[in-house]
N, C-alpha and C positions, 0 to 999 in steps of 0.2 A: 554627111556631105563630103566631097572631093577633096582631095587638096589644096587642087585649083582653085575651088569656088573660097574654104577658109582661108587661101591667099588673098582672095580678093576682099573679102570683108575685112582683113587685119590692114590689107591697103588702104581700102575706105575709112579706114575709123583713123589711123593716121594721114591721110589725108585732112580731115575734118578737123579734128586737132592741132594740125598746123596751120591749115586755113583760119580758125577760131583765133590762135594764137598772135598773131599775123594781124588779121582785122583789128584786135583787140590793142597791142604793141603799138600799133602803126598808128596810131594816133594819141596817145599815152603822155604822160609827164617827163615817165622815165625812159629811158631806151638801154638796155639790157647790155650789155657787149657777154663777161665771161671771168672770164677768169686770168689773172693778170699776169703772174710768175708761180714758179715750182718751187726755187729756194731761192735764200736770198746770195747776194754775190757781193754786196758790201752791206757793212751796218751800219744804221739804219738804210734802209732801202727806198723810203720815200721821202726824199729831198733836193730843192734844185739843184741839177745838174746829174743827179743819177742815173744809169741808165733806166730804174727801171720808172722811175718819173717822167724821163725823155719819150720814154716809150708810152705812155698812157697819155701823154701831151700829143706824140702823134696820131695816138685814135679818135684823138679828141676832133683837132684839127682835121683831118681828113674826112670826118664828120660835119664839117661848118659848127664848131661848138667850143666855143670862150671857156668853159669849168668843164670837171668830168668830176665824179665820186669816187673814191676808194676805200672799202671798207676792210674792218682788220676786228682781230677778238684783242680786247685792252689787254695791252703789256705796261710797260714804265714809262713811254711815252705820253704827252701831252696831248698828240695828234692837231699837230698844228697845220691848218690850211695854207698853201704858198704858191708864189705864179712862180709855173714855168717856163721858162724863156723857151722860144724852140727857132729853129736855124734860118726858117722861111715864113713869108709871111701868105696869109692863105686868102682865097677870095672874100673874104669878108674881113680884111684886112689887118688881120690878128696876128701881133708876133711874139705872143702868148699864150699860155691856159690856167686857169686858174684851178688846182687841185686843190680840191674838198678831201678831209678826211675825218669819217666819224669810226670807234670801234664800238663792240656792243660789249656790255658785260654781263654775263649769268648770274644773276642771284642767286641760283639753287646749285651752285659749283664753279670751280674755279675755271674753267673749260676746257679744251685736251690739247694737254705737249703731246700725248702719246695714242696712239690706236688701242693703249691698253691702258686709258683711262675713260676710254670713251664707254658710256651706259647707252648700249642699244637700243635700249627698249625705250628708254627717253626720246632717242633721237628717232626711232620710228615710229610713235607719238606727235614727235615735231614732225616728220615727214605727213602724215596722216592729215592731224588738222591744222597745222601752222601754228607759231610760238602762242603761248599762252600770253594774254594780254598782263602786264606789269612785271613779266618776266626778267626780263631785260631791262637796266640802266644805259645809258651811251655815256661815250666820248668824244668830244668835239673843242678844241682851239680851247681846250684846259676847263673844260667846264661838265661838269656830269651832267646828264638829262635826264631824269626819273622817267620819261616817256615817251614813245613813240612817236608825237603829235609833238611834240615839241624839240623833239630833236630834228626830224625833217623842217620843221618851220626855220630853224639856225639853217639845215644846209640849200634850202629853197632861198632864204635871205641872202644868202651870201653870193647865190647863184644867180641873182637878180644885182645884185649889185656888181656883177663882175659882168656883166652884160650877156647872160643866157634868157633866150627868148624862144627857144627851141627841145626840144626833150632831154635831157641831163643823162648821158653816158655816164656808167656806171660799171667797176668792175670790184671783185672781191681780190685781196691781194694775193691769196696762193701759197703764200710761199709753209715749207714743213721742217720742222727742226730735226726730228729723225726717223720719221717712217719715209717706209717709200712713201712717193708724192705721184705715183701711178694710182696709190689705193687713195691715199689721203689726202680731201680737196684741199685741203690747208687752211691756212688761217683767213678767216672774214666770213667764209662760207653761209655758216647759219644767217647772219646779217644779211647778203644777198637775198637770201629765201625768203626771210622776211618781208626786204621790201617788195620782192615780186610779188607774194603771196596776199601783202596786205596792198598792192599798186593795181594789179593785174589778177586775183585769184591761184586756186590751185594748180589748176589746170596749164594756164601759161608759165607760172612760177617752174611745174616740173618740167614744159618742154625748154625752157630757157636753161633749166639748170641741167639737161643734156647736152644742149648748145652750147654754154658756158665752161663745161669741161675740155669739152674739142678747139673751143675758140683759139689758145694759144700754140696748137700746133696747127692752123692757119693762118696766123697772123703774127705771132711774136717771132724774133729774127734769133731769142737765144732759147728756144724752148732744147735745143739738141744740145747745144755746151752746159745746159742747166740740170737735165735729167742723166745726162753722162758723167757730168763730176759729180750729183749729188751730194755723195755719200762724203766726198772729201769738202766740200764747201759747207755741208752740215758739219762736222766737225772744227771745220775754222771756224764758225759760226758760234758753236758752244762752247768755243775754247778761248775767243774771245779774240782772235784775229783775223774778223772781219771788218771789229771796229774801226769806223773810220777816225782820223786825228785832225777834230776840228779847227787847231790853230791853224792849219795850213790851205784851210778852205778859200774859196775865193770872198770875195767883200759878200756877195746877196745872198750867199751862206753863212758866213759869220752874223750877218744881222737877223739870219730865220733862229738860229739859235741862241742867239741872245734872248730873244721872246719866249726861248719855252720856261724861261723863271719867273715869266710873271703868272702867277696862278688866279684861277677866279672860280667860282660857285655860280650855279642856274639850278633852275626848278627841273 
């Protein structure tokens, strides 16, 4: 055949695929966004007032949507859930969102600081037929979740009582401690895939997770100061002056971190 004509069936078949994708999305629990940040700009990076909380409050919002998800690979965090205040108040009269945050934890490895502790052949396995079922442990507002079904039932509950009545915005956090973050989708990633994959299938999981890499150079306002200083905010990052000094925080910061000492246990 032509060129022409195998242009045209590679058209057809992504067309189809997007269509499928699309039908399928468009009526869904979840709603997809992408991918959130590149590195982080202060530490921690998900907490009222941050920008980069501010900034997933306004997808939310612009969205018509009270919660949004953000998900992360477990570090030393608690991953505590918290409302964001945000500047305007939106047609559905919200002048807030309430951020969900769960991470996933690998049982069969500690997961990757580096590009060069990543097992390919693992992850193109996971790519292939999606996490193996008990894989993964979660984190959620201090409590492990041995499963998948029970972890979504915490961030579904929480999402109902913060008054989401509409499909639950979701984005993986992005951000990379030292590789490029051109190559490396960063942290949350696998967790994304996940829940595409077990929300939505393979098929929409992989065209979301194309979408989801692009999303932040249409839509985030620092994707250009983020991937320009990298290299220099990854090293304040690891060096440990990005931490931020929570005595100086304002009041509804000082109280989100007060809570992360209280610890708790789930199935």
């Amino acid at each position: 055949m032509s060129k022409t004509v195998w242009a045209l069936v590679a058209l057809s078949i992504i067309a189809i695929v997007v269509g499928y994708t699309y039908v399928t999305v468009s009526s869904g629990p979840i709603m997809p966004l992408g991918r959130l940040s590149f590195v982080k700009i202060l530490n921690p990076d998900m907490y009222p007032g941050n920008v980069h909380s501010e900034l997933l409050a306004q997808y939310a919002q612009e969205r018509g949507s009270p919660c949004a998800l953000v998900v992360h690979f477990a570090g030393s965090s608690n991953y505590r859930s918290f409302e964001q205040p945000i500047n305007t108040t939106s047609s559905t009269g919200q002048n807030g969102v309430y951020i969900i945050e769960v991470a996933y934890i690998d049982t069969q490895g500690g997961g990757s600081k580096s590009l060069l502790q990543t097992n390919f052949l693992d992850s193109f396995k996971v790519a292939l037929f999606g996490v193996p079922d008990d894989r993964y442990k979660y984190m959620s507002d201090g409590v492990v979740y041995n499963n998948y079904t029970s972890m979504m039932n915490h961030v579904e509950t929480l999402a109902k009582e913060h008054g989401q009545t509409g499909p639950l915005p979701v984005v993986w956090h992005g951000t990379v401690r030292t590789d490029s973050p051109l190559i490396d989708p960063g942290c949350g990633f696998p967790l994304y895939f996940q829940i595409m994959t077990n929300t939505y299938g393979l098929i929409p999981a992989y065209t979301y997770m194309i979408y989801g890499l692009i999303f932040p150079y249409l839509h985030s306002p620092y994707w250009e100061f983020e991937l320009s200083h990298s290299s220099e905010l990854q090293t304040l990052y690891n060096t440990g002056q990005l931490d931020y000094n929570y005595v100086t925080t304002t009041s509804n910061v000082d109280k989100y971190y007060q809570s992360l000492s209280k610890q708790n246990t789930g199935d």
